[in-house]
Structures are given as C-alpha cells and as structure tokens.
N, C-alpha and C positions, 0 to 999 in steps of 0.2 A: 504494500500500500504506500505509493505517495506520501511525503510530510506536508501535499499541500493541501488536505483535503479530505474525506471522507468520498468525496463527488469527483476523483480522481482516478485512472490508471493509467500505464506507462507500457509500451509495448519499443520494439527494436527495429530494424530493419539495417539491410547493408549502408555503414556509415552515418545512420539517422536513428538518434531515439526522438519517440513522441509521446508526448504527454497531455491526455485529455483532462481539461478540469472545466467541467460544465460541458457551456458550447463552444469553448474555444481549445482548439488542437496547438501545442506548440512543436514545434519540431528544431531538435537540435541536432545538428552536422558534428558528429561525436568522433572528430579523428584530430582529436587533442595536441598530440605526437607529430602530426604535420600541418599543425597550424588549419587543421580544417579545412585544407585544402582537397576538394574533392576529385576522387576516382571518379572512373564509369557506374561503378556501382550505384556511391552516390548520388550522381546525379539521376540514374536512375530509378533509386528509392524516394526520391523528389517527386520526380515525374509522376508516381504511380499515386502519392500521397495527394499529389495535386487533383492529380484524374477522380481519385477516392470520395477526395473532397468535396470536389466539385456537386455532386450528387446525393450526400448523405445529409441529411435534413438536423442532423444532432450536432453537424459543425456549421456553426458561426462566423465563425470568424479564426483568423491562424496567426501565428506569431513565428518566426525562423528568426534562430539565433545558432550559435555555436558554444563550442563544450568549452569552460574554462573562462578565464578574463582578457587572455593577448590577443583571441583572435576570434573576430566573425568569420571570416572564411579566405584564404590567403590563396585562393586563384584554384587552380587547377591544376594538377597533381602534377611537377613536371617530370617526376620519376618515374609516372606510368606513360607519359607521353616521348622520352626517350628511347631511340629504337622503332616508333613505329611509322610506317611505310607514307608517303602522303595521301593515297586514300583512307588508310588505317584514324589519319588524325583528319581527315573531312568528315568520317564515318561519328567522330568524337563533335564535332564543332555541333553537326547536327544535330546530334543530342542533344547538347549544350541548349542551344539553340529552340527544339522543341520542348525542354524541361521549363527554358524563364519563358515560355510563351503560355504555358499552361498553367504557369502562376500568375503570369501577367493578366491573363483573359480567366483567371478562377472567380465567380462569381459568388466572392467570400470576401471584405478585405482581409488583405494580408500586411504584417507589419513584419518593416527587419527588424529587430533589436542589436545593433550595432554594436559590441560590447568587445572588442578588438580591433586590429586589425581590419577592412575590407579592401582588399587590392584586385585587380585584375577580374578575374571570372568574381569575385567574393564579389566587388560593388554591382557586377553587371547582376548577379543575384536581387541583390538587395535594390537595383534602380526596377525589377520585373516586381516587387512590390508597389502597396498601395503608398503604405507609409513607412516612413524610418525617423527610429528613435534611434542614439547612439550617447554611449558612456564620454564623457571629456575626455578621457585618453586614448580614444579612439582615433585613426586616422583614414581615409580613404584616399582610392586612386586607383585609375587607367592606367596601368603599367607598362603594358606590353612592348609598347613602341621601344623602351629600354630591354628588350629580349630578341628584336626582330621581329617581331610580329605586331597585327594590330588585336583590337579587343575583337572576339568572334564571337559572343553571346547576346549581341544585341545592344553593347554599350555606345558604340557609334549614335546609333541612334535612339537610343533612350537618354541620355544623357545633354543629349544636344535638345530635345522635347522639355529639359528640365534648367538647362540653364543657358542656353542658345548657341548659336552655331557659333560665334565668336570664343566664346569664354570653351567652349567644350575643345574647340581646336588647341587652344593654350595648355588644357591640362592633357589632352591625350598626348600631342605630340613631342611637350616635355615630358613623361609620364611624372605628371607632380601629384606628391602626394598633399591632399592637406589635411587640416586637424576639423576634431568634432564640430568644432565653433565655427571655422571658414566656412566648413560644409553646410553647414543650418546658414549662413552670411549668405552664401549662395541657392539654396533651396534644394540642396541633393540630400538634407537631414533636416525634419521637420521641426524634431526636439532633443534638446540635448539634456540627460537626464540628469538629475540630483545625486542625492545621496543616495535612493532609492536604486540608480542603476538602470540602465536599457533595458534588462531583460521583466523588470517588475512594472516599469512604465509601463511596457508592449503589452504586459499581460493586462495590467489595469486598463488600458485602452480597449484592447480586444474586449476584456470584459465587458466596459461598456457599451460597445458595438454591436456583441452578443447580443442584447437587450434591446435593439431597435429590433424595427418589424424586416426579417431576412430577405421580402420581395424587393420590399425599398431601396433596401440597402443594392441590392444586386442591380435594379434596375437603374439608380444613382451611379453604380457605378459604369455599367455599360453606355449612360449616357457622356459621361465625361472621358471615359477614355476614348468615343468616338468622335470627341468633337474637334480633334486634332486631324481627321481623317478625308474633310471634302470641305463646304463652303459652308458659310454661315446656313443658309436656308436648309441643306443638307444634315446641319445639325439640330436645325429645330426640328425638323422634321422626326429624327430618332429620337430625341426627347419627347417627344406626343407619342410615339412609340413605346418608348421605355415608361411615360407619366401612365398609359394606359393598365400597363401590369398591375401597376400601383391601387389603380383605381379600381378594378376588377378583382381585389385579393378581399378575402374575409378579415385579412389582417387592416385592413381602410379602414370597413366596417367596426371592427371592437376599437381603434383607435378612436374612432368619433363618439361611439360608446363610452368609450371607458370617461374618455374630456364632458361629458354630459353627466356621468357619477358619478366623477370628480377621485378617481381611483388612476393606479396606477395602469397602462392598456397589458394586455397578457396576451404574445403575439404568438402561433405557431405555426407562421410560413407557411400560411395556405389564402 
C-alpha cells in the first residue's frame, strides 16, 4: 500500500512506475542510475500508459515526473542508441515521436513535474505536456545540436509554439540550457514550485483538475490545442464543436444543478 493514501496503488512497467491516487495516475520514469534517461522500452511503457489512459474513465488527469531529485529525464539513452544502424535509430525517432504525440493529443491534462534535470528528448517530453511545474534547481534545454544532431521528438516545433520562432532558434542552436526561473520568464514552465517541490505541486494541481467535469476539461483542451492549426474562423468553428460536447454531457446538466442547491457539482464524465 502507498504512504499516500488508503485511495492509492502502485503498479510497474519497463522503466515506468505509476501511481494511482484517486483520478489522477502519476507516472515516474524510474531509471534513477541514468538520469532517466529513456530506452525503447520506456518510451514505450509511455506510449501504452498514454493509449490506456486515454480511455479509462477512472483517470483524470496524469502527472510524469522522474525517480529521484537531479533528474526529470536527461534525453534519450545514448548507450542504447550507440551501435545502431541509421534505420535502426529512424525506427527509435518514430517512437519517440508517436509516444509525445499520444501524450500531446491525450484527452487528460497532463502535467510534467520538472524536478531535475530536463534536457534533450526529457524537455521535448515534458513541452508534449499540458502543463509544467518545475523545482528551482531545475534546468532545461534542447541539447542536441551540441551532439550533432537536432531535437527528433517534436521539440522543433513545440517549443517554437511556446516561445517563438526567434527565441527557440537561440536556445536550440546554442543548445543553452536555462534555469527553472528563465524557463517560467519564458513560458516553457508554468510554475516554479516552493518548498513543497514539483512533484507535490503536479499532484495538487492534477488533483484539482481531477475535480472538474472530464468532458470539459477534454473538450477545453482539444479546442486550444487546435487553434494553432488553420485561421481564426477555423478555430471558432472547433470551439462550437468542442463547446457542443460540453453542452450535451449530463455533466452540464448536475453543474447547473448542483449552482441552483448551492452544493458542490459531482461530475462522472458522462
């Protein structure tokens, strides 16, 4: 049993332990020993977590962090990727690549808890989230380009979505790393956490996200992360789309109830 909870259990998978408390799943990238830097495996115990999730009415909301205090996740393993052929390491990229797309488009938020280290593949993790909270002795960064290669998980262009094309060329192309506080200066960390720490913030937030009505939340999000995708009118258009679900959920209904008896609403994502 968990010491978080009574409303708690903990299960494993390759390179990821998860920990259910309530409706929010956390998952940690548990390869301590190399900075969390993830294998194939891992990424795809991600993937399948993601897919999982996506469809299970008991998760909420998710939290990804990493085992330990140095590191959230320090790229991508490059002692698995040594030796292998260059279709062998396309075969990886697209991995890579369909694992932050199924966290990216999971109709959960997702929050990184930053609580190390996040370099290379780690930020491009952590930018496939909704939101990031990160510890002050945290730092992040695009690395790659100091390796010969560029970012292949989607950080090109997630990142440049998050602080623009200008400012994203500067940090890719030096690979600069910066601190927890640049990164919230900038808008690639939301919050940067107390004493309390990254991983207890994410949870606290999840928590309370858990608590919204789950259509909303999902339909809130599908509308914002499309609206980067075609023209204005294009995006009002998926918002009357997405406001629709809203409107048609039994979850509407006890929300307007619950505001007329003056009680808290009790929502079960239907």
């Amino acid at each position: 049993m968990s010491s978080e909870g009574s409303n708690s259990h903990v299960r494993a998978l390759h390179g990821v332990s998860v920990l259910r408390v309530g409706h929010v799943e956390r998952w940690t990238i548990d390869r301590e020993e190399a900075r969390n830097a993830f294998d194939r495996g891992t990424m795809e115990s991600l993937g399948e977590l993601a897919r999982a999730a996506d469809t299970d009415p008991e998760v909420r909301a998710v939290v990804i962090t990493g085992a330990g205090t140095k590191a959230f996740c320090a790229g991508a393993d490059l002692k698995e990727r040594k030796g292998l052929t260059h279709d062998e390491t396309r075969a990886l990229l697209d991995l890579y690549r369909v694992t932050a797309g199924r966290i990216d488009r999971l109709s959960k938020p997702v929050i990184a808890a930053i609580n190390g280290v996040a370099l290379g593949g780690g930020l491009e993790l952590a930018l496939a989230c909704d939101l990031r909270v990160a510890d002050a002795h945290a730092s992040v960064g695009l690395t790659e380009v100091s390796l010969g290669i560029i970012p292949g998980a989607g950080g090109t262009q997630r990142l440049t979505r998050v602080v623009g094309a200008a400012k994203a060329k500067e940090l890719i192309l030096f690979a600069q790393r910066v601190t927890a506080h640049e990164a919230a200066s900038l808008g690639i960390v939301h919050r940067v956490a107390g004493d309390e720490g990254a991983v207890a913030l994410a949870m606290q937030l999840a928590t309370q996200l858990a608590q919204s009505a789950p259509i909303a939340l999902g339909a809130a999000l599908a509308a914002i992360d499309g609206a980067a995708d075609g023209t204005l009118d294009d995006g009002l258009d998926l918002e009357r789309r997405c406001y629709e679900r809203a409107l048609l959920s039994a979850d509407r209904d006890e929300a307007l109830r619950a505001f007329a008896e003056k009680r808290p609403p009790r929502f079960l994502g239907r």
